[in-house]
C-alpha positions in Angstrom: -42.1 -13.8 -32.3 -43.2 -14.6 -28.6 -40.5 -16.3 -27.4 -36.6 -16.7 -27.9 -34.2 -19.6 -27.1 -31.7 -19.1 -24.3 -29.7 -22.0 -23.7 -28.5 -22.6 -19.8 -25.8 -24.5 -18.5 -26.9 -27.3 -16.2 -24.3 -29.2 -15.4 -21.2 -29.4 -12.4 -18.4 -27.2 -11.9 -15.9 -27.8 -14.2 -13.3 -25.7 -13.0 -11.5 -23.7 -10.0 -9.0 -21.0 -9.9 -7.5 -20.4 -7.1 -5.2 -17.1 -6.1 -2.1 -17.8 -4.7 -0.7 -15.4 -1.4 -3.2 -15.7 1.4 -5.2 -18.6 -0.5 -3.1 -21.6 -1.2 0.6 -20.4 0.4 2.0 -17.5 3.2 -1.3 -17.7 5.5 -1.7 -13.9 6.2 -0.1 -12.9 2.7 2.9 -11.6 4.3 5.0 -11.6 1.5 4.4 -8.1 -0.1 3.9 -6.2 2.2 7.6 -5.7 3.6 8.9 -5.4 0.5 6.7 -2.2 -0.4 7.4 -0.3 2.7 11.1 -1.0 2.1 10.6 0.8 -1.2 8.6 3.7 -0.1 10.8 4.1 3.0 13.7 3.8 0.2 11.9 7.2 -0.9 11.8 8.8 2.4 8.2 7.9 3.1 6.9 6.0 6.4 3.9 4.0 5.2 1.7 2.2 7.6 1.4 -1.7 6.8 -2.4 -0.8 6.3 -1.0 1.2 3.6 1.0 -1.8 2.0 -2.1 -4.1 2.4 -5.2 -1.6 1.0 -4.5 -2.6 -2.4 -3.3 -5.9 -1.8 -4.2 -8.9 -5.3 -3.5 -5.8 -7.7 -0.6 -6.3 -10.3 3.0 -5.8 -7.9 3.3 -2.3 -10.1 -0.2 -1.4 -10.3 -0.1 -2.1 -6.0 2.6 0.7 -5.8 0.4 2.9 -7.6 -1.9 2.3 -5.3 -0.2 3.0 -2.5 0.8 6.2 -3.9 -2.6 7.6 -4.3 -3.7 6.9 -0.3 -4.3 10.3 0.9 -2.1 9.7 3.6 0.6 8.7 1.8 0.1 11.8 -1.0 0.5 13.7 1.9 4.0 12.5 3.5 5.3 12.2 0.0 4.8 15.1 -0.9 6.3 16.5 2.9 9.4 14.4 1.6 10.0 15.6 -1.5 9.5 19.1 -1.0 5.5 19.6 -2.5 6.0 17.3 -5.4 3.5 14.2 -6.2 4.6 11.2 -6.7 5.5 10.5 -10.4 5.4 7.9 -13.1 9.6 8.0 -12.6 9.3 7.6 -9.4 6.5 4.2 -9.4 8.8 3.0 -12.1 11.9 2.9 -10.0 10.2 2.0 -6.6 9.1 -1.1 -8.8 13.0 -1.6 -10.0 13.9 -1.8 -6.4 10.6 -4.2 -5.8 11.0 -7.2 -7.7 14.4 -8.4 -6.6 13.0 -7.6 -2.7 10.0 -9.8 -3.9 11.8 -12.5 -5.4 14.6 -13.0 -2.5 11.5 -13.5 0.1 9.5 -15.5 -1.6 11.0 -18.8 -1.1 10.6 -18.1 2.9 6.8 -17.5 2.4 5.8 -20.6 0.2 4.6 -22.6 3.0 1.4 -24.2 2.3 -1.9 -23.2 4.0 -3.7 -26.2 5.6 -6.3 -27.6 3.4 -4.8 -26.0 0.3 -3.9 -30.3 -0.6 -7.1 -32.1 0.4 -9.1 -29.3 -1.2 -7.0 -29.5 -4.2 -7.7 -33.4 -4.3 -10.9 -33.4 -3.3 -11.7 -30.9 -6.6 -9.5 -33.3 -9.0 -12.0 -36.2 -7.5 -14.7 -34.8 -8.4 -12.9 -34.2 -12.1 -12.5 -30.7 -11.5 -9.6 -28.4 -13.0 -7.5 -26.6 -11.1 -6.1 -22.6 -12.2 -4.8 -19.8 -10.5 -3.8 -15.8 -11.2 -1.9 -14.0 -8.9 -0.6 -10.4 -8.2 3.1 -11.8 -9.0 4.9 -11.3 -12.7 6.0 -14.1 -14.2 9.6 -13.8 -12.6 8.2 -13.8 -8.9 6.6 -17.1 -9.8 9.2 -18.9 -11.4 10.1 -18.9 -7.8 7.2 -19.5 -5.8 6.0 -21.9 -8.1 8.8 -24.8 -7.9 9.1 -24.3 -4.3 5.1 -24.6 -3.8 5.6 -27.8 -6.2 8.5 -29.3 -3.8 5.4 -29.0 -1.2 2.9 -30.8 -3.2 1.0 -27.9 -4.6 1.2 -27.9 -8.4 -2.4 -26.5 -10.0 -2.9 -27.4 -13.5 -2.6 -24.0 -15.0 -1.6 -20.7 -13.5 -1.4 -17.2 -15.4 1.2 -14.1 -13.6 -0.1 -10.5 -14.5 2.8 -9.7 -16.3 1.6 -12.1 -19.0 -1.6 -10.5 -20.0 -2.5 -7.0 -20.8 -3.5 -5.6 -17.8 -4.1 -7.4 -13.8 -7.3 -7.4 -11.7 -9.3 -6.6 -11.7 -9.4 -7.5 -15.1 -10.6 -10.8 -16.4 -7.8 -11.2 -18.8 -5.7 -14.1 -16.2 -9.2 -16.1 -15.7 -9.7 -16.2 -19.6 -5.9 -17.0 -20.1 -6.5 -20.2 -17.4 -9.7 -21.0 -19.3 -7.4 -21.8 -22.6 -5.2 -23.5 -20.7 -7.2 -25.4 -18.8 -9.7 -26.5 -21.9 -12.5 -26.1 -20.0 -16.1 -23.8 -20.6 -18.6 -22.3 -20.4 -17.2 -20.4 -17.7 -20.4 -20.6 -15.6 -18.7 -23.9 -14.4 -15.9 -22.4 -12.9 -15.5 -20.4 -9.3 -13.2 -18.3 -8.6 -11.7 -18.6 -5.0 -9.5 -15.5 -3.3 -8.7 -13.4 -0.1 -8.7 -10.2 -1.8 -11.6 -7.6 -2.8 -10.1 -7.9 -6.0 -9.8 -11.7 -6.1 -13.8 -11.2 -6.1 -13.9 -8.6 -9.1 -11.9 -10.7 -11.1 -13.8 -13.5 -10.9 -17.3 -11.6 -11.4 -15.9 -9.7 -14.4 -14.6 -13.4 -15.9 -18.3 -14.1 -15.5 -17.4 -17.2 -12.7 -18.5 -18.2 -9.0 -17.0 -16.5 -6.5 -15.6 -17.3 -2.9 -14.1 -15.0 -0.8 -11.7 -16.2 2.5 -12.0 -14.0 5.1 -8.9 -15.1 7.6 -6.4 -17.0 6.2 -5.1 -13.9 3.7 -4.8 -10.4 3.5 -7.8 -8.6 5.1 -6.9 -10.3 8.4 -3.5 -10.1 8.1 -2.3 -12.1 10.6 -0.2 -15.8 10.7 -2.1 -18.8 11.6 -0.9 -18.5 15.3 -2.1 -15.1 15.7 -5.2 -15.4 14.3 -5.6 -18.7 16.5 -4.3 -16.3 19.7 -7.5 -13.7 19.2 -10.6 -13.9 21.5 -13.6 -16.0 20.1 -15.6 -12.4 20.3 -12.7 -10.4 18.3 -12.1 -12.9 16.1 -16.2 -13.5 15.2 -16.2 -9.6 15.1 -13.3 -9.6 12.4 -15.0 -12.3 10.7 -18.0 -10.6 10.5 -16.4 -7.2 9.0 -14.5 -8.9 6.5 -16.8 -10.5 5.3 -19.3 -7.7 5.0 -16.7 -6.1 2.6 -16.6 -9.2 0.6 -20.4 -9.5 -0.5 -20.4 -6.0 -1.0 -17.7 -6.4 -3.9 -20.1 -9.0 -4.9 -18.7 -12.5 -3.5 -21.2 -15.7 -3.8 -20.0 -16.8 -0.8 -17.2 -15.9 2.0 -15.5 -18.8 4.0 -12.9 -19.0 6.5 -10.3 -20.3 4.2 -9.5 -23.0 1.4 -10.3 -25.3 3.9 -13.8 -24.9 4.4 -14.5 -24.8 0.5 -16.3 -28.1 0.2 -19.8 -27.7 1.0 -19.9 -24.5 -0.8 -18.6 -26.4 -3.8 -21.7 -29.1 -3.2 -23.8 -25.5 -3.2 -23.0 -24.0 -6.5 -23.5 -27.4 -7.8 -27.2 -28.1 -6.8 -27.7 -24.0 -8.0 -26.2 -24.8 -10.9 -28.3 -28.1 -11.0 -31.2 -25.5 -11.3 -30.1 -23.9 -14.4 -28.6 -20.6 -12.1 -25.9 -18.6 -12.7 -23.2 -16.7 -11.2 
C-alpha cells in the first residue's frame, strides 16, 4: 500500500492550563522558597535562595530532593553532619516540617497577577477551558484555592501533585485536567508556566506550550522590582530567560499571563494549518 491515512486536528484551541505560583498568583513565586531554606537551615545548612528556586514547579517533596543533590548544598550538608549525605529520613522529615510552613504563608501570597482575569475571560470567550497543575499537594491548595476564588480566580479544573502518581515533569496532572475538563485531542490545549518544568510537562502531555519569563520564578523578583530594573538589565534578563525556555522546548516565551493573547490567535492560525505542537 502507497499511502496510509493520518488524521489531523484542524480546529481551535480547546483548552488552557495554567500553573499556579508565578503564573496566575505570588508574581515572583515567592511562596516556596522561604519555606525551604527554613527547613534546610532547620538542618544546619545555609542554602542560597538560588538553591531554593533551581528546582522550582517540581512536586514540594521532589523540590527538596532537589535541593539536596546541588553540589553545593551536598557539600555543606555533608560539612554539617559530619561526612554524611543527605538521606531519605532526612528529605522525609525536612518535608514534615515543610508543609505546615507552606500552608501558613500561602494565604499572604495569593494575590493575583495582573492580567491573570481578562486573560482568563478572554479564553472562556472564545469557549476555551480553563486547567491548572501545580507543584502544591492537595492540602496546600485547599488553601490557596479559596483564597484565589475570594479574588475572582476560580479555573475550571485544577489537579495538585499529590493526587497523581508522580509530579512534573510528568504528564499525569495535564491528563488528570483533560478528564475533568472533557475536552481532546490534546493538540487543542497549551500549556502556559514560569518554570522549565512547566514546559516539560506540557510537551510530555503532548500540548502547546508558553513559557513566562518575568512574572515567576526565573526572575524572581516582585512586580515593583522588576518594574525598578534598567531597560538594558531588564531586556538582558529577558533575553536569558528566555533562551533557557526554548531550549526546554517552549512554543513560545512571553512576558507573563498578560501578554498571552496574540500568541493564542498564533497557535490557532498553526493549528488552522493542520500543525502540531
Amino acid at each position: 500500500m502507497d499511502f496510509i491515512f493520518q488524521r489531523s486536528y484542524r480546529g481551535s484551541l480547546k483548552a488552557a492550563i495554567f500553573d499556579w505560583a508565578g503564573t496566575t498568583v505570588d508574581y515572583g513565586s515567592f511562596a516556596p522558597t522561604a519555606a525551604f531554606i527554613k527547613v534546610f537551615e532547620h538542618k544546619g545548612v545555609k542554602i542560597d535562595i538560588e538553591h531554593a528556586r533551581a528546582p522550582m514547579g517540581l512536586m514540594k517533596k521532589d523540590h527538596l530532593r532537589a535541593i539536596s543533590r546541588l553540589a553545593p548544598v551536598v557539600e555543606r550538608w555533608q560539612e554539617a553532619h559530619g561526612g554524611q549525605a543527605c538521606r531519605e529520613e532526612d528529605i522525609d522529615a525536612m518535608f514534615a516540617e515543610f508543609v505546615p510552613l507552606q500552608i501558613d504563608c500561602l494565604a499572604e501570597y495569593a494575590g493575583l497577577i495582573p492580567g491573570t482575569l481578562e486573560v482568563v475571560n478572554e479564553f472562556h470567550s472564545l469557549g476555551m477551558k480553563v486547567g491548572s497543575t501545580t507543584g502544591y499537594t492537595r492540602e496546600m491548595m485547599d488553601v490557596l484555592v479559596p483564597e484565589a476564588k475570594k479574588k475572582g480566580f476560580e479555573p475550571d479544573a485544577w489537579v495538585a501533585s499529590s493526587d497523581v502518581p508522580a509530579g512534573r515533569p510528568y504528564p499525569w496532572m495535564c491528563f488528570q485536567n483533560a478528564i475533568k475538563l472533557q475536552v481532546y485531542p490534546l493538540a487543542a490545549y497549551v500549556k502556559i508556566g514560569d518554570t522549565l518544568v512547566d514546559i516539560e510537562e506540557g510537551l510530555n502531555a503532548g500540548m502547546w506550550t508558553i513559557g513566562l519569563a518575568l512574572s515567576g520564578n526565573e526572575l524572581g523578583l516582585t512586580q515593583a522590582q522588576a518594574a525598578a530594573l534598567s531597560p538594558e538589565v531588564l531586556a538582558a534578563r529577558r533575553k536569558q530567560i528566555s533562551a533557557r525556555m526554548y531550549q526546554a522546548g517552549a512554543h513560545y516565551v512571553v512576558d507573563g499571563i498578560w501578554d498571552c493573547m496574540p500568541v493564542i490567535h498564533e497557535i490557532n492560525y498553526r493549528l488552522s494549518r493542520s500543525e502540531r505542537p
